[in-house]
N, C-alpha and C positions, 0 to 999 in steps of 0.2 A: 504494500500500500504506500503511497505520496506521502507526503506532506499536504498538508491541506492546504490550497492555492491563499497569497493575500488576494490584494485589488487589482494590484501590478501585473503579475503575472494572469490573472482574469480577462485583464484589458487586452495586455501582449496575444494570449490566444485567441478571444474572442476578434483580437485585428486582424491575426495572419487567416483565420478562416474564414471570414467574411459575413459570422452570423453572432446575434447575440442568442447565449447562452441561457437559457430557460432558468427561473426561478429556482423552480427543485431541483437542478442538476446541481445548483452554487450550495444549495443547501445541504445535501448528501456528500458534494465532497469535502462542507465544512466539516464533516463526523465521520468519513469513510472515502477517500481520494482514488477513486477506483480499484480494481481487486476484482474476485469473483464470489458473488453472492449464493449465499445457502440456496434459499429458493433460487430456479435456474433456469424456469419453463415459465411461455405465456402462450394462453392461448390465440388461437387467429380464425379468423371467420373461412380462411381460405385457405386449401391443403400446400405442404410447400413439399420441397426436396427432403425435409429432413422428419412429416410426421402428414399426418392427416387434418390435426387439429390444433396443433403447438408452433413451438418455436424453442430453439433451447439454446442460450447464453453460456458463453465460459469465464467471460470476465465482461468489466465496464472499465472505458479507458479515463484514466484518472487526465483533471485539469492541469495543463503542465506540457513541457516543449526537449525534457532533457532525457528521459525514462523510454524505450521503445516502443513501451504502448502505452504512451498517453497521444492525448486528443492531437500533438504537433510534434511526435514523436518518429523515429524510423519506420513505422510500423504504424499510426494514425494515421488519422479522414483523409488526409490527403494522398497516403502513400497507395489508399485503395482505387481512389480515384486516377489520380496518374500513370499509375502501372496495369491495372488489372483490365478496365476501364469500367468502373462502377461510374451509375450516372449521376452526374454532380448535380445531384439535387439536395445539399444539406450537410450534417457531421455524420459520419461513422462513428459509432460509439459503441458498440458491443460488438464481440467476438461469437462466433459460434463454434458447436464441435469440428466443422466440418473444414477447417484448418484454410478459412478464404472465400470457401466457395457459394458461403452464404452470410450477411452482416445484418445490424439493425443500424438504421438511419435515424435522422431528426431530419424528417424532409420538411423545408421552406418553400416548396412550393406557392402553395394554398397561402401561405401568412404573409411573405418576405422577410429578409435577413434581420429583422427587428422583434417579428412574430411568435408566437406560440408553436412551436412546430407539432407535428405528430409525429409518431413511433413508428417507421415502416420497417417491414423487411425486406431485403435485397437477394433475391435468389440469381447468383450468378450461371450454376447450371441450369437453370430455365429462362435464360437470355438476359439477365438482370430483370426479370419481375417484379414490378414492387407490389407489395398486397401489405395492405390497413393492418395495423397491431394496435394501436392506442391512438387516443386523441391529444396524449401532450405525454410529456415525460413523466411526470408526474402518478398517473394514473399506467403507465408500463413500470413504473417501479411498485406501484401498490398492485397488481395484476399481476404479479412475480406467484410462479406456484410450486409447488415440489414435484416428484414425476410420482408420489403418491394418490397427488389428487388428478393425473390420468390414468389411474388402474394399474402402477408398472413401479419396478422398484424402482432404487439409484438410479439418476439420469448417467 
């Protein structure tokens, strides 16, 4: 886990990525700088590559520019987009098991870079698809579930 970001550092990232950063995300990483969370799974209205009904998380990339998987890190938003060619609709924020081949978004579409974003996911084996997970960050981190409450043990 980070450091939990000050002001400084908030601004710097939020400048190089070109969007401000959601409420709850500054608030979460005041008390947890990304890591990967217990609960690991959200549901989704739309089947992806990796479940029927889910989605499943390995980490959240912590606020921050020096760490490889933070938000402006060797391995953050942008390195998905540049290389891989996820569609730059927003930040890359979470990892999934699937080692790339699938991410959560904070797409700015719908709000602009000042906006509310929602939760989407990014299926690169299915052409970069994005399919709805949440309505802001906020509500994808409170939607967090165990692989208990999909019928199945350990994610």
């Amino acid at each position: 886990m980070a450091a939990a970001p000050d002001a400084a550092l908030i601004a710097e990232v939020e400048a190089a990525l070109g969007y401000r950063l959601p409420a709850a995300y500054l608030v979460l990483a005041a008390h947890q700088n990304g890591g990967i969370p217990v609960p690991c799974l959200h549901r989704c209205r739309a089947p992806t590559s990796w479940a029927g009904d889910h989605v499943a998380i390995t980490g959240l990339l912590a606020i921050g520019k020096s760490r490889a998987h933070s938000l402006c890190g060797e391995f953050g938003s942008r390195f998905w987009i540049d290389q891989w060619p996820y569609p730059d609709i927003g930040i890359y924020f979470a990892d999934c098991p699937s080692a790339g081949h699938d991410l959560l978004c904070l797409d700015y579409c719908a709000c602009g870079p000042a906006g509310e974003p929602a939760a989407v996911h990014v299926d690169q084996s299915l052409d970069f698809k994005v399919s709805f997970v949440a309505p802001d960050f906020e509500s994808f981190i409170c939607g967090l579930r165990t692989a208990e409450s999909f019928g199945h043990g350990a994610a």
